[in-house]
C-alpha positions in Angstrom: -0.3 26.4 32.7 -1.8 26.0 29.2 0.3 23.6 27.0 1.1 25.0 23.7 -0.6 22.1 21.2 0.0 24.0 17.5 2.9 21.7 17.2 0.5 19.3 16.1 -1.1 21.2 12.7 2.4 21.6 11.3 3.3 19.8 8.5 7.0 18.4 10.2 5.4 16.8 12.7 2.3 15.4 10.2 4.8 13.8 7.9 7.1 12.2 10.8 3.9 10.3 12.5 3.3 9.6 8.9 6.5 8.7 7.5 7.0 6.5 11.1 4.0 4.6 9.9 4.7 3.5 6.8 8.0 2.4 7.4 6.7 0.0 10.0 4.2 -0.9 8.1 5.9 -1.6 4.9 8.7 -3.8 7.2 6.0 -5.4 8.5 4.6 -6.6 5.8 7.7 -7.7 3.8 9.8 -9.3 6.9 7.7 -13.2 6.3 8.4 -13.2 3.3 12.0 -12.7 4.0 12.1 -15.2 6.9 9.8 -17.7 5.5 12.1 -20.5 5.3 13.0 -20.2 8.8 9.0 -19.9 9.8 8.7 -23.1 7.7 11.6 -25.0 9.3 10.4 -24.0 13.3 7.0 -25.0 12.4 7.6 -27.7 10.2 5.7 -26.2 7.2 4.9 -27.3 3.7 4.8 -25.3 0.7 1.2 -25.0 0.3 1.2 -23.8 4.3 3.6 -20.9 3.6 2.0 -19.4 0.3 -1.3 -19.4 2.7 0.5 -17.8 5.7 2.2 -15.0 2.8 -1.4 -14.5 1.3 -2.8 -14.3 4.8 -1.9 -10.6 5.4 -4.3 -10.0 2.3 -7.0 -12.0 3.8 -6.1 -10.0 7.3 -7.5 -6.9 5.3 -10.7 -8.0 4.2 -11.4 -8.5 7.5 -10.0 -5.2 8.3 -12.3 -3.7 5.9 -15.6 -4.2 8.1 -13.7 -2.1 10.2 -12.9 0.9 8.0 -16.6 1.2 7.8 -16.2 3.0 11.2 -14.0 5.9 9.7 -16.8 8.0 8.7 -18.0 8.0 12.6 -14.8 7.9 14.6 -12.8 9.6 12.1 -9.2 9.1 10.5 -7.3 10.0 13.5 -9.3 7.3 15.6 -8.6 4.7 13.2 -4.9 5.5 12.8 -4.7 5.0 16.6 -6.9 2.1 16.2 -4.8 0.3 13.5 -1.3 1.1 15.7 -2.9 -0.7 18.6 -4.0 -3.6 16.7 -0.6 -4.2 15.0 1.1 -4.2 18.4 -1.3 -6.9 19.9 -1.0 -8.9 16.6 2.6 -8.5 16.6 3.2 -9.5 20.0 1.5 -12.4 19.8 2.7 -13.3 16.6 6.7 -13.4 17.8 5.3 -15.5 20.6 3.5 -18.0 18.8 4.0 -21.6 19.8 2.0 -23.5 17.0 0.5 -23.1 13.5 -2.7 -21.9 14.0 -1.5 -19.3 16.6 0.5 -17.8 13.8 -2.1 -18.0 11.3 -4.2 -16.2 13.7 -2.0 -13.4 14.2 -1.6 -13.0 11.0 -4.3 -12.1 9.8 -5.0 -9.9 12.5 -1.5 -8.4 11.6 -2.8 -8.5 8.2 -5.7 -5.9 9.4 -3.3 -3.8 10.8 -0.9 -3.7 8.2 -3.6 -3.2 5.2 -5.5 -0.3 7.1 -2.2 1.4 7.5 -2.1 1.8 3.9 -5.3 3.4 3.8 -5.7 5.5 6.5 -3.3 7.4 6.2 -3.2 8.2 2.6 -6.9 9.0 2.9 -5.8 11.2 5.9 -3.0 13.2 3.7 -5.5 13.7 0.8 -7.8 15.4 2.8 -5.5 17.4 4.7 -2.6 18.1 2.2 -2.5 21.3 -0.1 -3.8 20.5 -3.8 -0.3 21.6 -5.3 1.9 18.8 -2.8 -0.8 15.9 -2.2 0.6 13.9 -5.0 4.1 14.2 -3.6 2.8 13.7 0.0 1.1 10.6 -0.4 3.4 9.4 -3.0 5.9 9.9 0.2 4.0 7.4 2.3 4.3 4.2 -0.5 8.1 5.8 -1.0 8.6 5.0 2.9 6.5 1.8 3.4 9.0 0.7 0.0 11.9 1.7 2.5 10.4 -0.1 5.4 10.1 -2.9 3.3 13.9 -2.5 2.0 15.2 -2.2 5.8 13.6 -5.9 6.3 15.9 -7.0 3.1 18.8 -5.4 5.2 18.2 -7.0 8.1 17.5 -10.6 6.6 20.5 -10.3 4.4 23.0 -8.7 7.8 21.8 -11.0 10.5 20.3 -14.1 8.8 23.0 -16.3 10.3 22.4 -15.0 14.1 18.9 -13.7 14.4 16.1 -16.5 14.9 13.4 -15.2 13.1 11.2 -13.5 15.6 14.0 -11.6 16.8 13.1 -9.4 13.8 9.7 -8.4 14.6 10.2 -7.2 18.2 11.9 -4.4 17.3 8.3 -3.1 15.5 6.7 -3.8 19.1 8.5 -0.6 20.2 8.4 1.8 17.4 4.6 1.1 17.1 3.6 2.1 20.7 5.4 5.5 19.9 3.6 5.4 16.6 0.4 5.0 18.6 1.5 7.7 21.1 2.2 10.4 18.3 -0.7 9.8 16.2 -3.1 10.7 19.1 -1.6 14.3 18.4 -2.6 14.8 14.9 -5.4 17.0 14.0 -8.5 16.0 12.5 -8.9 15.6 8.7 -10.9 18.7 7.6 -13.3 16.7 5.3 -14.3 14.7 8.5 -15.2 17.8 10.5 -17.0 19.0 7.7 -18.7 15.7 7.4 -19.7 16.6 11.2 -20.4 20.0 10.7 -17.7 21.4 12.6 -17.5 24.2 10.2 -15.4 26.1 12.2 -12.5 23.4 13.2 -12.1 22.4 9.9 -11.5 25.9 9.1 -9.1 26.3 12.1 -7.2 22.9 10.6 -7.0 24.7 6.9 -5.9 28.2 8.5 -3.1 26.3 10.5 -1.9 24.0 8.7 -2.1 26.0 5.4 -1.0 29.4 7.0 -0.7 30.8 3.3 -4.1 30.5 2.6 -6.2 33.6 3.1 -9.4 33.4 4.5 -11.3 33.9 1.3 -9.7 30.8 -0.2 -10.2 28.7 3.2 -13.8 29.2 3.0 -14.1 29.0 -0.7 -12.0 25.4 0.3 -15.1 24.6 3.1 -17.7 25.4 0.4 -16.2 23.0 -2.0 -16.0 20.2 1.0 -19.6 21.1 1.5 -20.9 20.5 -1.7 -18.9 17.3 -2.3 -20.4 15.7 0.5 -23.7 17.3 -0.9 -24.3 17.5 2.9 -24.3 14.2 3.8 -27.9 13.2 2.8 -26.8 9.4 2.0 -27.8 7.5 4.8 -27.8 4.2 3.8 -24.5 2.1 2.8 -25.9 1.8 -0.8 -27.2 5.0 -0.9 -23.7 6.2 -0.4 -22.5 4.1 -2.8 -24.9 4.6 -5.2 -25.6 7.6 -5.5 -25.5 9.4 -8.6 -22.9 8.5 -10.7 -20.6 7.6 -7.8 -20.7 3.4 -8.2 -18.5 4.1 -11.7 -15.5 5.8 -9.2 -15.8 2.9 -7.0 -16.0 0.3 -9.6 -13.0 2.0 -11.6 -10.7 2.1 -7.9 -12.2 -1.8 -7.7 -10.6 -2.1 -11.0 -7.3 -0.4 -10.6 -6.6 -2.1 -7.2 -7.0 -5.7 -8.9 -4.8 -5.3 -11.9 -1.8 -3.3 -9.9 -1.8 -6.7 -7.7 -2.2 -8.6 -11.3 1.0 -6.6 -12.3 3.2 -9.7 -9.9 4.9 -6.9 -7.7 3.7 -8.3 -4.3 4.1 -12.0 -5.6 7.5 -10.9 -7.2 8.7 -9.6 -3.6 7.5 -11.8 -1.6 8.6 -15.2 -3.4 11.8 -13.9 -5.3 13.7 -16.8 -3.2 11.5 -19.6 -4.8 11.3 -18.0 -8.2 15.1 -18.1 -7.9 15.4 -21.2 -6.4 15.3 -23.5 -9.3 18.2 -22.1 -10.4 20.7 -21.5 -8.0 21.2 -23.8 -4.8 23.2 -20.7 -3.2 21.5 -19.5 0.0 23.4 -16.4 0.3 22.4 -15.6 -3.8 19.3 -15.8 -2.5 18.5 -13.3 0.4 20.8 -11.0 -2.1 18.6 -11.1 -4.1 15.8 -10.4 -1.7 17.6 -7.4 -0.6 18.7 -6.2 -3.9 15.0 -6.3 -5.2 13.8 -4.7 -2.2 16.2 -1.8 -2.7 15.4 -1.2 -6.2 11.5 -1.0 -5.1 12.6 1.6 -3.2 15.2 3.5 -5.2 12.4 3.4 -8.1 9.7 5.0 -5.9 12.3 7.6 -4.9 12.1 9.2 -8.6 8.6 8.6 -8.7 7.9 11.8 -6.0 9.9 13.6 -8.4 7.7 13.1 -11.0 4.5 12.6 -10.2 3.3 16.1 -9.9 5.8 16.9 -12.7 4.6 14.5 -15.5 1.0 14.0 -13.9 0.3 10.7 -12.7 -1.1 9.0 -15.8 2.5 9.6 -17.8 4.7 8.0 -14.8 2.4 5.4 -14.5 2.4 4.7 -18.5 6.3 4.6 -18.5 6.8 2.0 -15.7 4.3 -0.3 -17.3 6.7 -0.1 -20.2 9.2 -1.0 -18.6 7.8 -3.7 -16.8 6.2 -5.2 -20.2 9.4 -5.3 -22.1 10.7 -6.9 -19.0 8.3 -9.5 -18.6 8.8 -10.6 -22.0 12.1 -11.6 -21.9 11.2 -13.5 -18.5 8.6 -15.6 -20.5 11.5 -16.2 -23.2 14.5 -16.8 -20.9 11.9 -20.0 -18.6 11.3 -21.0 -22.2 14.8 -22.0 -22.9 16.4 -25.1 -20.8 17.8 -24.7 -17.6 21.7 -23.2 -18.1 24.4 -22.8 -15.1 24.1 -19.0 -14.4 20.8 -18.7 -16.2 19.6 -17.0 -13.0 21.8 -13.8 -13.7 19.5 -13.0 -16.4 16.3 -13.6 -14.3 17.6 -11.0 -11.8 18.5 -8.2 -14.3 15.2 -9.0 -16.0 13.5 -9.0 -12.6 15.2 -6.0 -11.6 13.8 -4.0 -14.5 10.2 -5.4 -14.2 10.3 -4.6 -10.2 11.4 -1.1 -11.3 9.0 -0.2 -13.6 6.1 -1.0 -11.4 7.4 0.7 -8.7 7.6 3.5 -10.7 4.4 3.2 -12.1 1.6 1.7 -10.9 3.0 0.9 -7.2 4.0 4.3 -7.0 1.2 6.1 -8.4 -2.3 3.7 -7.1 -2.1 4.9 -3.4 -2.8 8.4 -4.6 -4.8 7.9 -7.8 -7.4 5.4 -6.3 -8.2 8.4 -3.2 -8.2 11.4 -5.8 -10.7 9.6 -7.8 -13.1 8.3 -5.1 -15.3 11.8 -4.5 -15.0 12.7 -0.7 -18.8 11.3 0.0 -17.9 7.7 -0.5 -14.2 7.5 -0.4 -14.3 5.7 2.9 -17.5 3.5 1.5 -15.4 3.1 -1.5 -12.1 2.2 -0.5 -14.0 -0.3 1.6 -15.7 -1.8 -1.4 -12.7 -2.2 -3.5 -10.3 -2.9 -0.2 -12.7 -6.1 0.1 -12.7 -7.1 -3.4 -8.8 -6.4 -4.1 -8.0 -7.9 -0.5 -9.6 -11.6 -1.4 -8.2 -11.6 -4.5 -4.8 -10.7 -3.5 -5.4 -13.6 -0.8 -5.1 -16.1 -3.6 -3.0 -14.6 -6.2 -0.3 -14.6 -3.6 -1.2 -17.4 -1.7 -1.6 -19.5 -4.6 -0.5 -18.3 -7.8 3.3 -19.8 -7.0 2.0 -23.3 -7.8 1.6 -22.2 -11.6 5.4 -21.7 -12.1 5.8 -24.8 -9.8 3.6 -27.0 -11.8 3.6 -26.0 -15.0 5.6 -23.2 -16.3 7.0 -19.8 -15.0 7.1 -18.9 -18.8 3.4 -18.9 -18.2 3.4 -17.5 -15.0 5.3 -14.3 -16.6 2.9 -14.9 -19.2 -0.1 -14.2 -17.1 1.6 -11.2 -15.7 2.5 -9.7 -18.9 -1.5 -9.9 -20.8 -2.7 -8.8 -17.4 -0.3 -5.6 -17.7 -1.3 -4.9 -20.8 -5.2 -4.5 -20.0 -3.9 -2.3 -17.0 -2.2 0.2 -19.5 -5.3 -0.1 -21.7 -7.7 1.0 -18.5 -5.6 3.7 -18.0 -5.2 5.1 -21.0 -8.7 5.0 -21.7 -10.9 5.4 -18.5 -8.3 7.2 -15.8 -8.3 11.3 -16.1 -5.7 13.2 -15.1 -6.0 14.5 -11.3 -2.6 16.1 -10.8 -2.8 20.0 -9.6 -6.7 19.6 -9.3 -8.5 20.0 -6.1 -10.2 17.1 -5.3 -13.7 18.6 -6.0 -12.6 19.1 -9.7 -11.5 15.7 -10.5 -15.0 14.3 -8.9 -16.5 16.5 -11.6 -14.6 15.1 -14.5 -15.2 11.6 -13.7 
């Protein structure tokens, strides 16, 4: 008996295996940070040891990039599988680790796992998402990776006094082998089969899972696929790259990737506890804290699905870079002044604010901007490229950018944050068009 299989081209099912993967992925990511100080105490850590085990999962995806390369041969649904598998291997032996070096290992092999996730799929929705919704789908994935990351606030903040801290990555072990089950299901992006002229199952992939479409606007939708991969003549890595005007996209998403992590959001997260810490010995104040910004990462990318088809993705992003500015300001004014018993009430509703408005805005809005502006020749060559650069540089920031406010000033820390910021808005507002309600194939032209 023949199984019925269209389950897979509907949208439901799509956005579960999708949704399921960036909620692992984002409490994957965001869990050491949370349970650092226990990591530290088992392993008998220093400082300078933890900030390179946080930055690790950064360095973990430039590795991961080599790999990527492969997604114009295997396709996206190979490499979603691929990423799954790798993430429960890393995972496992990651909760399991006896020494140092084990866990450094692992993490940066988790690290690959975790930062392909954040491509894949996102590269996956654009090409197989209507024109009219793709900004709210793949706005959806960083909206549920924020969640993911929220859930590990929960569980920190709930069970820090009874878990031991690899208690809270096991869970992830299961949820990603059904992750890795489901994904095998999906069907293939159509600008893959197009890229190996399977004319006719990308246009089976558009009919069914754009049933609305008629079948003069799927083909008019192949055509367009067709001529922005201009066939495929590239051969060559750097004739991919290079072709035409096509380096400026890729050195524009190099660009944009490098200030969102210049923005502090990551390092914010990640090392609220120690930015805290000099001002309140209170444990519990602490992971609250943790949790509470972790929650408002989330709660702010909620509004941004709202809005970013709405407003268009340049005005959301614009706003929260506001908001973040004015924000950081009075956090370089407020580490200026002396030390003052509940100073650190005015840090969190300052950090609060600034953790909003780049969630909003720039967290929010890069995932979908940076693969609407790469044309669909060299958006896997691209994202590479600018994975690579952004990766290693996200490496240090995080890893090592800590020891600024340690040694010298968070005034200037904040300070650093705030002019880089500012030349983000400034990009923006002068390189970045506006891609929402355009087909990909008309943004490529306006670039």
């Amino acid at each position: 008996m023949k199984i019925n299989m269209d389950f897979r081209y509907s949208f439901k099912f799509i956005l579960f295996v999708y949704i399921l993967s960036a909620l692992v992925g984002g409490y994957a990511l965001a869990i050491v940070g949370g349970i650092s100080g226990d990591i530290a105490h088992r392993f008998d850590l220093n400082k300078e040891q933890l900030g390179v085990l946080l930055g690790l999962v950064f360095l973990g995806g430039v590795f991961a990039k080599a790999v990527w390369l492969a997604a114009d041969y295997i396709g996206r649904k190979a490499m979603i599988v691929s990423f799954v598998v790798m993430y429960i291997i890393a995972t496992y032996i990651f909760v399991e680790a006896q020494t140092y070096n084990v866990l450094v290992f692992a993490r940066l092999m988790q690290g690959g796992a975790i930062l392909l996730c954040t491509y894949a799929f996102p590269v996956y929705m654009t090409e197989i998402a209507p024109p009219e919704l793709r900004g709210r789908y793949v706005t959806i994935f960083q909206l549920v990776w924020t969640a993911g990351m929220c859930a590990s606030g929960i569980m920190i903040f709930a069970f820090y006094e009874t878990f031991v801290w690899n208690q809270y990555l096991y869970v992830t072990i299961f949820v990603a082998v059904v992750l890795a089950c489901l994904s095998c299901f999906l069907p293939s992006s159509p600008t893959w089969l197009m890229l190996k002229k399977r004319v006719h199952d990308a246009y089976e992939v558009i009919q069914k899972t754009q049933p609305n479409l008629t079948d003069e606007e799927i083909k008019k939708h192949i055509d367009d696929i067709r001529v922005s991969l201009r066939d495929h003549k590239p051969r060559s890595f750097l004739q991919k790259l290079f072709i035409g005007k096509d380096i400026f996209p890729v050195m524009l998403v190099t660009l944009l990737l490098i200030l969102n992590q210049l923005t502090g959001i990551n390092f914010i997260l990640f090392s609220s506890g120690m930015i805290i810490a000099p001002l309140t010995t209170s444990l519990s104040v602490i992971h609250a804290i943790n949790f509470l910004l972790l929650g408002v990462n989330f709660g702010a990318t909620i509004i941004t699905m709202f809005f970013i088809d709405k407003w268009g993705r340049k005005e959301v992003l614009f706003l929260g870079l506001k908001i973040a500015l004015v924000s950081m300001f009075g956090l370089i004014v407020v580490y200026s002044l002396p030390i003052m018993q509940y100073n650190y009430i005015v840090v969190i509703g300052l950090l609060i604010t600034c953790i909003a408005g780049l969630a909003f805005g720039p967290c929010g809005v890069i995932i979908t901007l940076i693969n609407e502006l790469l044309p669909n020749r060299v958006r896997i060559t691209g994202i590479f490229m600018a994975g690579m650069v952004s990766m290693l540089f996200s490496f240090y920031f995080v890893g090592y950018f800590l020891r600024v406010g340690e040694y010298y000033n968070y005034s200037l820390m904040f300070g650093i944050l705030f002019v880089s910021s500012s030349i983000y808005y400034w990009v923006v507002k002068r390189l970045i068009p506006e891609t929402a309600g355009k087909t990909l194939e008309e943004i490529e032209a306006e670039i």
